[in-house]
C-alpha positions, 0 to 999 in steps of 0.5 A, spaced: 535 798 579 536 802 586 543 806 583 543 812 580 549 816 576 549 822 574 554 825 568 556 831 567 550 837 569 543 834 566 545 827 568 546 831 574 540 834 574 536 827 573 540 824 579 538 829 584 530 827 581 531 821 583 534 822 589 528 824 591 525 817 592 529 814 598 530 807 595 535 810 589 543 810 592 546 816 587 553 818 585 555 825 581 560 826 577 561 834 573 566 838 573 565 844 578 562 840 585 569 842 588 562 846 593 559 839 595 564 834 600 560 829 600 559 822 600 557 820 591 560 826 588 566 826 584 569 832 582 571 831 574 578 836 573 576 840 568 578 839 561 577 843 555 575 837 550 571 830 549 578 828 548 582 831 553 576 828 558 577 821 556 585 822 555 585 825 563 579 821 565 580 819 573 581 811 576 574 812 580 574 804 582 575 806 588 569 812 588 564 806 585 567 800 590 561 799 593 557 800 587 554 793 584 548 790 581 543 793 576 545 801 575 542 807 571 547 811 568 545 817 565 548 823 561 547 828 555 551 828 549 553 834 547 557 837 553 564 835 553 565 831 559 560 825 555 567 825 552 569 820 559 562 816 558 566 810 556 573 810 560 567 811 567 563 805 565 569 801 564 569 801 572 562 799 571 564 792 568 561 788 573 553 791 573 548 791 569 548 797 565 543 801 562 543 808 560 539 814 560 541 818 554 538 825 554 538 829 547 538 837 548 534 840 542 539 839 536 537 846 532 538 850 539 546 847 539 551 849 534 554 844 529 561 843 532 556 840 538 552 836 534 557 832 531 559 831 537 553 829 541 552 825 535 558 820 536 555 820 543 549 818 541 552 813 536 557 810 540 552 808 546 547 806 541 552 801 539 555 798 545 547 797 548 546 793 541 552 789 542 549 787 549 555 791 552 550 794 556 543 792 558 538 798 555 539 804 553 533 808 554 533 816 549 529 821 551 528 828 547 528 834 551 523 837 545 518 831 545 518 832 553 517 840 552 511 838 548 507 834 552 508 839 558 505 844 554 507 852 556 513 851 561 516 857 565 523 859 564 524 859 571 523 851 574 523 849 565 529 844 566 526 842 573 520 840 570 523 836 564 528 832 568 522 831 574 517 829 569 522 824 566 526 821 572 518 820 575 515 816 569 522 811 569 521 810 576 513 809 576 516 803 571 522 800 575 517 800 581 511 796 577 517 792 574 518 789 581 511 788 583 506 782 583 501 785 577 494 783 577 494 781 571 499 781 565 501 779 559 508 781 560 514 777 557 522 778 557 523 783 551 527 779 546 535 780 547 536 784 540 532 789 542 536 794 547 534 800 543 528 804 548 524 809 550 519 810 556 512 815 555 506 815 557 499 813 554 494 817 554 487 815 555 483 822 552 486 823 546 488 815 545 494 817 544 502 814 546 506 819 548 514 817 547 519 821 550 523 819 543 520 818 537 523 811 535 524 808 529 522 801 527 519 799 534 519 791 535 515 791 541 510 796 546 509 795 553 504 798 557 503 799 565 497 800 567 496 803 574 489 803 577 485 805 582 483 799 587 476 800 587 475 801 581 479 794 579 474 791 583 468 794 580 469 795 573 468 789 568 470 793 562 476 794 564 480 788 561 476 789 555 478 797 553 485 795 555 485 790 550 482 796 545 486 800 546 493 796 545 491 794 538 498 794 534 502 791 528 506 790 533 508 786 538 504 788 544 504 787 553 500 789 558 501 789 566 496 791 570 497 795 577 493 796 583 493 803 587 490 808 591 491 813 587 484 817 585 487 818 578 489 812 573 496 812 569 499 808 563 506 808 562 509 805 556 516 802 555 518 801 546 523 797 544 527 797 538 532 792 535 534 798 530 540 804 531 536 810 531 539 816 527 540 823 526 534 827 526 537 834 525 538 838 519 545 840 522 547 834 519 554 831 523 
């Protein structure tokens, strides 16, 4: 996955993120970039509506001309221009596509949002499943918060948007490295519903950035210091510990030369998540 596309401002955002690590090639896509002339920015006409955004969506084949392979396309719901999503990934037809959903905090949106951002949120769930797109990967903005802690206004949705563009990069980056060891298997076809987090080894303790029902299957990526791979005998013992599950569970070890250690988890479900606001669509 080395294509990252960025739709409206917190797909934007997340894209600028990635930007950051040379390996990504990153396309925008918002209303309001009429200041940035440059090579991958698109700016959408604005329109005052989901519908009127997928009614006057734009031929962008030639902008996505030499786009291929597997991308990320990454968006939230309940701005209007989500309304485009589908009409824009039409011209993606030829990739391999997985999406990047980004679920605001459903209580701090009004109703007329919510109902909106749940179609969104329902359709993309749908077309994943039917295998129309690779994955679809559901991030909580309030679940991130959470595990931040206390975040200043100023530089709050910086921190949420590095903090999620960091860990899915962490596992593209071992999902293309040779592992120490591992015990990791192509995850069944059905389940294209997902989400990625981290473990944490101080409070035993998995931390999604959603809350997914019925998880089928638990990847888990250790990043490990070299030396201490090299002198720890316990360590594939406490591995095996840590990742008892009723589930279906795997498990990748990675060499590294940072002092501290990291685990990133990826969970996958065959199951279409539901609405989990009281503001009921």
């Amino acid at each position: 996955m080395d294509t990252v596309i960025g739709l409206g401002q917190a797909g934007c955002n997340i894209a600028d993120e990635f930007a950051k690590y040379d390996q990504y090639k990153i396309f925008k896509i918002d209303c309001g970039l009429e200041g940035l002339q440059q090579e991958g920015v698109y700016d959408m006409p604005w329109q005052d509506s989901p519908e009127r955004y997928e009614e006057k969506c734009p031929d962008l084949s030639k902008f996505f001309k030499d786009v291929t392979g597997e991308v990320l396309f990454v968006l939230g719901g309940s701005g209007n221009i989500s309304g485009a999503a589908l009409s824009i990934l039409k011209h993606l037809k030829h990739c391999d596509i997985n999406i990047l959903y980004i679920r605001p905090d459903l209580e701090s949106i009004t109703v007329t949002k919510v109902r909106q951002e749940w179609v969104v949120f329902n359709i993309l769930q749908e077309y994943a499943r039917s295998g129309v797109f690779k994955r679809i990967y559901l991030v909580d903005n309030s679940k991130v918060e959470e595990y931040l802690g206390d975040v200043p206004v100023i530089g709050y949705y910086e921190r949420l948007n590095n903090m999620i563009a960091s860990t899915l990069h962490m596992i593209n980056v071992y999902d293309h490295i040779e592992p120490v060891v591992d015990t990791f298997s192509r995850p069944l076809s059905g389940r294209r519903v997902s989400t990625i987090g981290f473990y944490d080894e101080k409070n035993n303790e998995n931390k999604l950035f959603y809350l997914l029902d019925n998880v089928g299957e638990m990847r888990y990526y250790y990043a490990i210091n070299k030396e201490k791979l090299e002198t720890d005998g316990d360590i594939l013992k406490k591995i095996r510990e840590q990742i008892k599950s009723e589930v279906e569970t795997s498990y990748g070890i990675f060499s590294t030369n940072y002092d501290q250690d990291y685990v990133y988890t990826v969970a996958h479900s065959s199951d279409i998540q539901q609405q989990k606001s009281e503001k009921n669509a």
